[in-house]
N, C-alpha and C positions, 0 to 999 in steps of 0.2 A: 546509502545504497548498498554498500557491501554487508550492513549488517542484515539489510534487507534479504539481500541473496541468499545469505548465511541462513535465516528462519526459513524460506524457504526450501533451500535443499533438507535443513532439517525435516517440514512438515514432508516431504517428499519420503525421506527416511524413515517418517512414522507409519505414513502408509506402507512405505512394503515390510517395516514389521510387523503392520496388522492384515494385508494378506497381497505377498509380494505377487501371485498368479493373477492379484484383481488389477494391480497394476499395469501390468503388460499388458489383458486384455483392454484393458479401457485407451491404453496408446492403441493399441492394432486398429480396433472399433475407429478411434478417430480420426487417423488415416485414412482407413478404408471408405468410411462416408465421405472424406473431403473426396476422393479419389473417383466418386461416383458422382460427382457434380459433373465434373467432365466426362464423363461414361455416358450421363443422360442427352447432354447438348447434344454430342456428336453423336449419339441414335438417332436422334431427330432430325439432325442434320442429314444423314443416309438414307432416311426414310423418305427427304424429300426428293435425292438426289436421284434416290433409285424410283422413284414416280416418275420425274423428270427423264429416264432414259428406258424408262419401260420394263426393268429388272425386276422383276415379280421375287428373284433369290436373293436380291442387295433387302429390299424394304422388308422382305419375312425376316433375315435374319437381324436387321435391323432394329426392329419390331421386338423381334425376342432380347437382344441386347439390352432394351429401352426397358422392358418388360422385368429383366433381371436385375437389372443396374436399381431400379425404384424401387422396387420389394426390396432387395438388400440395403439399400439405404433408407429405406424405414425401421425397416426391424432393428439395424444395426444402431441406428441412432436410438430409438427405444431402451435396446440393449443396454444401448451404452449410457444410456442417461439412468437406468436403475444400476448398474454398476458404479457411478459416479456417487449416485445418492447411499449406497449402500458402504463405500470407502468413507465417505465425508462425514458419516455416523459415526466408524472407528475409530476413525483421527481424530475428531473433537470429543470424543468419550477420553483415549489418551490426551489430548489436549487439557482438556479441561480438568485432567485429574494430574497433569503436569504443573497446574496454574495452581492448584490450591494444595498442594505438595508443597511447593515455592513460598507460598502464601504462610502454609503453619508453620513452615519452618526459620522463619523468620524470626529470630532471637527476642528481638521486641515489638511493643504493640502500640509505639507511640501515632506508627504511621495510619494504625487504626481509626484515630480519629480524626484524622485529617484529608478535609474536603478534596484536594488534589489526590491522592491515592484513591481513596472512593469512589472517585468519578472517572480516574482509570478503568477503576479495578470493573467497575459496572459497565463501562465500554466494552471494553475484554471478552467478559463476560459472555456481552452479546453480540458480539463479531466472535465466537468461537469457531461458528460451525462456519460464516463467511473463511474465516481464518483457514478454516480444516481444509477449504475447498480450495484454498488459492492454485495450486497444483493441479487441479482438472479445469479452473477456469483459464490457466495459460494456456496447457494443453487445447481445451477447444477454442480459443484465441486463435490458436498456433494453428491447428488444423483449417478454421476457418479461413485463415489468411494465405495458407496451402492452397484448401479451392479458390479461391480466386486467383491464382495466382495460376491452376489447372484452365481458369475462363482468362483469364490474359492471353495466355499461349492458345487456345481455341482463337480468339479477337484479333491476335495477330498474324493470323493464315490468311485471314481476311485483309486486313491492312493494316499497316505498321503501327497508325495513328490510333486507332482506335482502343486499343488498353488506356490511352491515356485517361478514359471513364474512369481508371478506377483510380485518379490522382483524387479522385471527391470524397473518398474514404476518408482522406485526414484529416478534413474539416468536419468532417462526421466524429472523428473517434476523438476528436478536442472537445467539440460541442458538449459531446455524452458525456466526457474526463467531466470538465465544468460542470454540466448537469449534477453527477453523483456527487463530485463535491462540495456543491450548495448543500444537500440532502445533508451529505454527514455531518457538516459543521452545525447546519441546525440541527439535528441529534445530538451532537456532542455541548451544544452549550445550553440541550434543559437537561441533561442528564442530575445535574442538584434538583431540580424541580422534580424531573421523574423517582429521583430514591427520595426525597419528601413526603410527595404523595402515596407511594407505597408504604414506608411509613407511619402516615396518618391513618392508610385503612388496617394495618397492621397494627397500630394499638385498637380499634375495634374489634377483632377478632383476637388476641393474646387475651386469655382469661386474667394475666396479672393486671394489665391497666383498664382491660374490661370492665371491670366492677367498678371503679372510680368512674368511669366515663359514662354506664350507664345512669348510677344515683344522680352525677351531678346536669345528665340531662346533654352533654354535651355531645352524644354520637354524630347528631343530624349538621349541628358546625360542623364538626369536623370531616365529617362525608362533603359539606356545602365547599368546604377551604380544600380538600384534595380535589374535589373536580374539579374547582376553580385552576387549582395547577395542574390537571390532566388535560383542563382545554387551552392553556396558554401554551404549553407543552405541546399539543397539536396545531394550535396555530399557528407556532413560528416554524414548524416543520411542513403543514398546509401551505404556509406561503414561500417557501424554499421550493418544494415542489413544485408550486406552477412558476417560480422561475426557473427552474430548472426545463421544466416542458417546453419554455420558450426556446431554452438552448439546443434542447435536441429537436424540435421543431427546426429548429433554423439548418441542421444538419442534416434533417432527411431533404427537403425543401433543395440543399446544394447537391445533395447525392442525386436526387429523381430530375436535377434540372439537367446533370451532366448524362445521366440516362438518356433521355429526351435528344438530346444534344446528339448522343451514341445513334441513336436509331436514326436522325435529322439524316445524318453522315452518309449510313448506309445506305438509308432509301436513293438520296442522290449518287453512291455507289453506284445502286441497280442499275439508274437512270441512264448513267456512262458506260454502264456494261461492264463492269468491273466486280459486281457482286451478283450471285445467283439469289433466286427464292429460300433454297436451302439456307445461304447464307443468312438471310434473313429471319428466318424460321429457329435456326440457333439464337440470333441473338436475343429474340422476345424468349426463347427459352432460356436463356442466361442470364437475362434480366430479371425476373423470377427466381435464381436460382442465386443470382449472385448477388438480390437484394436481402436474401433470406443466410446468405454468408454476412456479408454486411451486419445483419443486425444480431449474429453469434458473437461475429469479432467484439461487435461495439458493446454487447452486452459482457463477453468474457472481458472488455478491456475497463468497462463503467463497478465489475466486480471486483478487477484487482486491485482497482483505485479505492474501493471502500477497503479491502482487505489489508492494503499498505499502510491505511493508517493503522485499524486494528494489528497488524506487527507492529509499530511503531510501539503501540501500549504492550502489547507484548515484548520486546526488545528494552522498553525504559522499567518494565516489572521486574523481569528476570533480573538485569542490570542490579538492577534496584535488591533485591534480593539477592543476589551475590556481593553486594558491597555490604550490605548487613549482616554478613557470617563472620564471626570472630575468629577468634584462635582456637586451636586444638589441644592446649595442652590438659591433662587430664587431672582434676583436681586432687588433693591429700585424698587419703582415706581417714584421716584424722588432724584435728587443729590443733596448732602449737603455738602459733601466734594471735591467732584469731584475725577478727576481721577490723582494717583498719583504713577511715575516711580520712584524705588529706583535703583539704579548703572545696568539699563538693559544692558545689552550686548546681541550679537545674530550672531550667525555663522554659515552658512550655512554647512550643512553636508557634511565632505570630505575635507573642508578647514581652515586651520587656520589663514586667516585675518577674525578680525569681521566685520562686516556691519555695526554694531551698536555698540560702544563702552563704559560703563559707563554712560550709559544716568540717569540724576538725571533730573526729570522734573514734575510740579505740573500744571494741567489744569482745572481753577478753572469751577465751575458749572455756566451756564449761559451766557459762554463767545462764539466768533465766533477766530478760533485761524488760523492765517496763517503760513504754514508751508512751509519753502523755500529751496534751496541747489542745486546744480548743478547737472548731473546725475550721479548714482552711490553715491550721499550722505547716503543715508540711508532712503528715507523718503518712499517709500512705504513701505518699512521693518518695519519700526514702525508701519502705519498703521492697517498691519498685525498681529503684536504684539496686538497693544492695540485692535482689532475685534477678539482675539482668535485663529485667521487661523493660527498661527506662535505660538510656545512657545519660551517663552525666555531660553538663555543657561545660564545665568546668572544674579542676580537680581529679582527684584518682581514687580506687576503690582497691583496697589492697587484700586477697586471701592469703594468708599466709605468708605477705610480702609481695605476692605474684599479683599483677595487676590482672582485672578480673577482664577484662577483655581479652587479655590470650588467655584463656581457659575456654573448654571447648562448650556452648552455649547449652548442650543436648547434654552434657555430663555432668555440668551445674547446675540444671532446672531436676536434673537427676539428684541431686544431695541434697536440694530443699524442697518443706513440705508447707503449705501454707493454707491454710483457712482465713477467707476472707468473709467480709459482714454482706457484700454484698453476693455470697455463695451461689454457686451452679444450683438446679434443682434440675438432675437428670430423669427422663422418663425411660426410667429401665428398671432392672430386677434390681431388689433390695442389696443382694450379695455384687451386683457389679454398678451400683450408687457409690457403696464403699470401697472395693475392689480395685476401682480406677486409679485410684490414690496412689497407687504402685501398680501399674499395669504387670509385671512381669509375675505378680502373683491375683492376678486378677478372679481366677479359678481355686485360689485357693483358700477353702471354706474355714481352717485355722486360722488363718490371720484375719481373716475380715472379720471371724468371731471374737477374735481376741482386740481386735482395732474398736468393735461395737464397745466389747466392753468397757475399755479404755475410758471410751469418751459418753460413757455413764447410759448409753442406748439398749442397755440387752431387755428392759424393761419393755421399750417402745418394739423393739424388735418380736418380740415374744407377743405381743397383742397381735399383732399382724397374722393376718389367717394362715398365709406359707411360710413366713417367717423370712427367712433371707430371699427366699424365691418367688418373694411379693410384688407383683408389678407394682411401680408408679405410673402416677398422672394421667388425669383424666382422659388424655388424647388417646392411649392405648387401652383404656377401659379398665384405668387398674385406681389403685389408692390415693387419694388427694390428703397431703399431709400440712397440719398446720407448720407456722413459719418457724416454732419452737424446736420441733419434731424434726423438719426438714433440716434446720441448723445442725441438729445432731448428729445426724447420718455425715454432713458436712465435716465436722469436728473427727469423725470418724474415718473416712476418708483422708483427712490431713495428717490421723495418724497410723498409715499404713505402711508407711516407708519405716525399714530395720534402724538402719544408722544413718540418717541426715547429718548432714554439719549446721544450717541453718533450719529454724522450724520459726513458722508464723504464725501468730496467730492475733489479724485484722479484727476487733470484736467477735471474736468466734461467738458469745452467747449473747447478742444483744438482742436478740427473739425469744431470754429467757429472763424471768422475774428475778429480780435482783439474791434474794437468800438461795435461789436455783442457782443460781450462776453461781456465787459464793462456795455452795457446798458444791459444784462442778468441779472446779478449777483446784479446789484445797484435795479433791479425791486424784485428780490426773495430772497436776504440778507434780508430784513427787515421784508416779510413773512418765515424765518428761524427762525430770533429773536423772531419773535411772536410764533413759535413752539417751541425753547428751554428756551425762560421765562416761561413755565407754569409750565415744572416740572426740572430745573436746570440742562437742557443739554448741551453738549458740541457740536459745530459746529467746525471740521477741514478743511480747504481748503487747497489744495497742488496746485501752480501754478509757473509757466514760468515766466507768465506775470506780473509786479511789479504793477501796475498800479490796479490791480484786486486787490492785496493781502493787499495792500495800508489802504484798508477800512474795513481793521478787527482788533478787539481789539487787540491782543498779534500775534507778530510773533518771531518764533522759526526757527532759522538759523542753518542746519545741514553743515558740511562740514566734509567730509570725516569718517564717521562714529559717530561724535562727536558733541554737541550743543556748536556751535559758539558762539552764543549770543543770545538776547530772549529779547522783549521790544515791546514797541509800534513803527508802522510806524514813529513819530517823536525823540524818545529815539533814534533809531538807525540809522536814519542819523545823527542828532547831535554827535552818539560820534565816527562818521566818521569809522566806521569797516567795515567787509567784506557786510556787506547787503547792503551799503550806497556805496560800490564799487561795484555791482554788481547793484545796482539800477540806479547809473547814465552811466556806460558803456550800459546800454538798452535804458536812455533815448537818450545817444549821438547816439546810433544807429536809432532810429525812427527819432531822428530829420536829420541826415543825409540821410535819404530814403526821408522824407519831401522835402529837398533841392535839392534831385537829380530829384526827382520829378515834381518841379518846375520848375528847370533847365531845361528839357525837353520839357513842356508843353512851 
């Protein structure tokens, strides 16, 4: 509850930083209407009064009272409700860019694939703007429960008993509580179904998996399997609904019987002489007025009950994201020790085989190190490990001695530069494809020229009709680049950083023909070495292809979560193990395509 309060007064705080003068009018506004609910009664009340005694000057000015009091409480409510909706926009605009601030900054991306964060994270999402409002639905909560509280004090001039009508509110605003939160819970438990089904129509419309899905025929399945979970998805939230109707059903039903009840009272009032026509005449007006309170409160209270949970996912986000921020300290500007794993292990959440088993491994500073293993060995998991994105679940990760968790998580993703196989393909200008690789020179057209070069593109660059300032991707109407092409801008981008300590490189060319790739890596190995001899960095290369990996100082043989072995290209054929079998089944395989190739021609 207190942390509740806590997001609260904050979202309160966000609105009057985004416009503290809307704030106060929208309190004054709601006041002021509540304050004309009694304003109205008791014109009416006069008007009868003054009929009653013949006062021609009580019922005009009456009249005129009644007359000012409703026009200003339309308008004002109007008002007030486009001021409301017009605050509730800025708050969930800052909101929402508070949430995915929170979101990117988040060191690692394990939580990325896991269904409980996702199905937060898409709750959140969609209680933003509920969220943003929480603060004008108390406010008109608050005010509503002001007018009645304006029609209580009018009720009991008449007679004491008679406020007691409005004891039937509270079974009113449980009802409606229980209503909303039938509604939410079924919302919140197809939210997997609902990001599914999105999903499935979303690989129809992405041109990457588009092409697969229309050859193989299967758009209309897969449209047939989303609707199917967009109507189960409505169903169970259809049938929450009408239990829920029951519930608020059953709370107008106690509120109108105690109404009923209220007027029973008066009328035998009359009857004893103890109430006038006026009096009377009030209360059919207050009944009306104070049913149409009633269902603000109950509405502003069936709001906050939805919005309470949405903070809840808000409050376990943030949370969650501030216990994920590491250390601050700021790493070498050069390695001395390098980087060194004591007994890493690493298990993916939900399962217990590791990926990565006891890893004991030292990667000295200065070196280009290849990293090998069939699929499913473990070798992007390490990656991940040693770039931060991953924590280990056991073990320690040592830069420089310094355990890599107090090092500050934004200054380390800052020293290392990585190319990955499964690569971004940005839809933007050529010059900021590459560019991003180092944001802080992102405009500057030397580096990104010299990073193309680097990484063998100025060829591919120079075809292009603007050249750096060539849109991509289709969706913008610009260049569709194949998957060879597009890796190289990639490659290029990874090396735009001055002086990294780490540099990655996940099959950077496995979108290129094998003697491409070859004459690649032998042209830009040697401008690597020239970037990690200055300040004692690490170069990783992860490849397939043996013949690539061949020409790097130290290779590290993963096999099945474990380091096989670890040596030089010649240490580890010589002592004939598993990289020295796995090196010559690849070469018996090319030189067999050779022969069959031959054979043909």
């Amino acid at each position: 509850m207190t942390r509740r309060f806590q997001t609260a007064r904050h979202l309160f705080l966000l609105g009057l930083r985004a416009d503290r003068s809307g704030v106060f009018l929208v309190a004054t506004l709601i006041l002021a209407a509540s304050a004309a609910l009694a304003g109205t009664a008791a014109a009416q009340r006069w008007i009868v009064e003054g009929s009653g005694s013949g006062s021609a000057t009580t019922v005009l000015l009456a009249a005129a009272l009644g007359i000012v009091v409703m026009t200003a409480q339309t308008a004002l409510t109007r008002l007030r409700q486009l001021r409301c909706s017009d605050l509730g926009e800025l708050v969930a605009r800052d909101l929402d860019q508070e949430v995915l601030a929170a979101a990117a900054n988040v060191p690692t991306i394990e939580h990325l694939e896991h269904p409980e964060y996702a199905d937060r994270l898409t709750s959140l999402r969609q209680g933003t703007r509920d969220m943003a409002e929480t603060c004008w639905f108390a406010a008109e909560a608050g005010g509503a429960i002001l007018g009645l509280a304006f029609g209580v004090w009018l009720l009991a001039h008449v007679d004491p008993l008679l406020p007691a009508v409005m004891l039937a509110a509270a079974p009113m605003l449980y009802c409606t509580s229980r209503a909303r939160r039938l509604v939410r819970e079924a919302r919140e438990s197809s939210a997997s179904a609902a990001r599914l089904e999105k999903e499935l129509h979303e690989l129809c419309t992405r041109p990457e998996s588009g092409k697969e899905i229309r050859v193989a025929g299967s758009a209309a399945e897969l449209g047939h399997r989303a609707a199917a979970l967009w109507t189960e998805a409505g169903w169970s939230e259809s049938c929450a609904r009408i239990r829920a109707l029951r519930w608020e059903l059953a709370g107008w039903i106690c509120f109108f019987a105690a109404m009923a009840a209220a007027f029973t009272a008066l009328i035998h009032l009359r009857q004893e002489g103890r109430a006038t026509p006026a009096d009377i005449v009030m209360l059919i007006s207050l009944m009306g007025q104070l049913t149409q309170q009633v269902s603000i409160a109950v509405y502003g209270v069936g709001r906050l009950s939805e919005s309470a949970r949405t903070i809840d996912h808000y409050v376990w986000f943030m949370e969650y994201a501030a216990r994920a921020r590491r250390g601050a300290a700021s790493p070498l500007t050069r390695l001395a020790r390098g980087i060194e794993l004591r007994g890493v292990s690493y298990s993916y959440r939900g399962s217990d085989h590791p990926v990565l088993d006891g890893i004991d491994l030292h990667l000295a500073p200065g070196t280009v190190v290849g990293l090998v293993g069939l699929n499913g060995a473990g070798k992007t998991s390490l990656i991940k490990l040693l770039t931060g994105l991953n924590e280990p679940t056991a073990g320690q990760i040592l830069i420089d001695r310094v355990p890599l968790p107090e090092l500050s998580p934004v200054e380390w993703s800052a020293r290392c530069t990585a190319v990955f196989q499964d690569f971004a393909q940005f839809q933007t200008l050529v010059r900021e494809t590459v560019g991003v690789g180092d944001l802080p020179r992102l405009d500057d057209l030397d580096a990104v020229t010299a990073a193309v070069c680097r990484a063998g593109a100025t060829a591919l660059v120079s075809r292009l009709a603007d050249g750096l300032e060539t849109q991509l991707g289709p969706v913008f109407d610009g260049v569709e680049l194949s998957g060879g092409e597009g890796q190289k801008l990639a490659v290029a981008r990874g090396l735009m950083r001055r002086e990294p300590l780490l540099l990655i490189f996940d099959e950077p060319t496995a979108a290129i023909d094998p003697a491409a790739e070859h004459e690649l890596f032998q042209r830009f190995a040697e401008q690597v070495r020239e970037m990690i001899a200055d300040c004692g960095a690490i170069a990783i290369l992860i490849s397939h292809r043996f013949s690539t990996v061949r020409m790097t100082d130290k290779i590290v043989v993963l096999d099945q979560g474990i380091i096989a072995e670890e040596g030089s290209h010649h240490e580890l054929m010589s002592s004939a193990g598993r990289y020295a079998e796995l090196y010559r089944q690849q070469a018996n395989a090319y030189a067999d395509n050779d022969s069959a190739g031959a054979a043909i021609n």
